[in-house]
Steps between C-alpha positions, in 0.01 A plus 500: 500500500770726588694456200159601265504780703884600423434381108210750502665770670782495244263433184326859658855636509591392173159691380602790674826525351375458147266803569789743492588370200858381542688508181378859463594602818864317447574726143384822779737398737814425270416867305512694808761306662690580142390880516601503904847338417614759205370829740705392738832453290542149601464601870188422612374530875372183530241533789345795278520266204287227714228783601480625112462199352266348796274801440507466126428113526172564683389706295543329203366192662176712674446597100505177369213357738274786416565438195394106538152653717441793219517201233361181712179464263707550166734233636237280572461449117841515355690188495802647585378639850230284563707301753606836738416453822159780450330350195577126642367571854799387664507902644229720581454862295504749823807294641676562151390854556607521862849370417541726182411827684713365801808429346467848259466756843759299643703536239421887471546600868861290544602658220409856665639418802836261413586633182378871398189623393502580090589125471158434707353796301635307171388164609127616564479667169657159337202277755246772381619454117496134475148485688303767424597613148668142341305234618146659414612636219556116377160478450437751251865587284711320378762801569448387846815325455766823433312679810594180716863504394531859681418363861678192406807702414510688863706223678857605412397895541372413852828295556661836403328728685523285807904591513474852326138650629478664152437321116767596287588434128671177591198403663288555215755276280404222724136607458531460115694169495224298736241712217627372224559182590117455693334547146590160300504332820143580548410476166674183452273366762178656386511323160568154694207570675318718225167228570511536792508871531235508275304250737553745817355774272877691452530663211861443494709605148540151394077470596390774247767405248495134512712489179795596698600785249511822808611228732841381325526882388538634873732197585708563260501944582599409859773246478643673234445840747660296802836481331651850508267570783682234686819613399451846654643413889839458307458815268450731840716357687296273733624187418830341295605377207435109596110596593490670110614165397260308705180712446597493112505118470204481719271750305609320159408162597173669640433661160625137330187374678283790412610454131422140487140568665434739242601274202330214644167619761474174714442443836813305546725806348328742757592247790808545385516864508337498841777290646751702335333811643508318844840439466630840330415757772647340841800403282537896355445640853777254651746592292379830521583493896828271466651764219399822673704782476594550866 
């Protein structure tokens, strides 16, 4: 009896945790960590480090369950989602909500009170972007998807901020790298799941242009944008000569991926671009941190 108990306990745990949405809240962590590393010329005060990137991390994880509550009825028909713990019934809608809200003032007051207040001023606008202006916008544009990449390109300025108190034009570079990159990662995924969008009722690009056409078009404008965009920490000065390498080798196999969608629009080629997506950014910002210019 006592071990169903434990099983359960974890299982609810488990739930929890995918409520925050992990892998998201991992690429939030590694940009700010990236953005908190380079502001402080390879110095960084680790115990502030901790309390920026603990702050950050709740907030991105309070987002993501809203975001599973605001959705739970679309995900209850999507095959992708269907399985959450909402729309299977493994987790209740209000606790979803209390976590979600929990987590995001958490989040917002340490970050007042451990780190400095325009990176809690920062972080509520980026909560406030991704919940009140991206996710219902979902529902009705399909250039829902270029207003998410703006809160979804905060992380590295609120890493900045965190060690500077002030956004800056290095900050901004970081801005436009996660940018770039967020827009054929996300559309890569939305014409995977282009049915299944159009089952939730999301007019998503690849939804209203199911011949792919707009879809392979923006790919392609971002990765090829992402190249000399991510060559720009070396061209100011932020980073060396081995990151210019690295971020050039990574953006060309991520445009060699884009390409090959393009010529060939299957679901298996936009896996692929996903995973090299997945795999381009905490690469680029690791290099990015291990190459800095102190």
């Amino acid at each position: 009896m006592q071990s169903a108990v434990i099983k359960l306990e974890k299982s609810r745990m488990a739930d929890y945790w995918d409520l925050t949405k992990p892998g998201i809240t991992f690429l939030v962590v590694i940009t700010s960590l990236a953005a908190y590393y380079i502001a402080s010329q390879g110095a960084p005060n680790i115990v502030m480090l901790i309390h920026a990137l603990l702050g950050i991390a709740c907030i991105s994880g309070g987002g993501g369950a809203l975001n599973h509550y605001i959705e739970r009825e679309r995900d209850k028909v999507m095959n992708r989602t269907r399985n959450r713990p909402i729309p299977s019934g493994r987790v209740q809608p209000q606790e979803a909500l209390i976590l979600g809200a929990g987590l995001s003032i958490l989040g917002i007051l340490y970050l007042v009170v451990a780190v400095n207040t325009i990176t809690a001023v920062l972080g509520s606008l980026t909560l406030i972007g991704y919940i009140a202006v991206y996710t219902p916008l979902k529902r009705v544009s399909p250039h829902s998807t270029i207003i998410g990449a703006f809160p979804g390109a905060m992380p590295p300025v609120l890493g900045w901020t965190a060690v500077t108190g002030s956004i800056s034009l290095e900050a901004l570079i970081l801005f436009a790298i996660v940018f770039f990159w967020q827009m054929p990662h996300f559309l890569g995924i939305a014409w995977m799941y282009r049915k299944d969008y159009e089952r939730g009722g999301f007019p998503m690009l690849p939804v209203i242009a199911p011949d792919g056409k707009s879809t392979m078009r923006m790919i392609l404008i971002y990765c090829t944008g992402l190249i000399p965009v991510s060559l720009l920490p070396t061209i100011l000065g932020l980073a060396g000569y081995t990151y210019f390498i690295a971020a050039l080798i990574c953006s060309i196999i991520f445009l060699y991926f884009s390409v090959r969608l393009t010529l060939a629009v299957t679901n298996t080629n936009a896996k692929y671009l996903v995973l090299a997506s997945v795999l381009h950014l905490p690469l680029v910002m690791t290099f990015l941190m291990i190459d800095a210019i102190r």
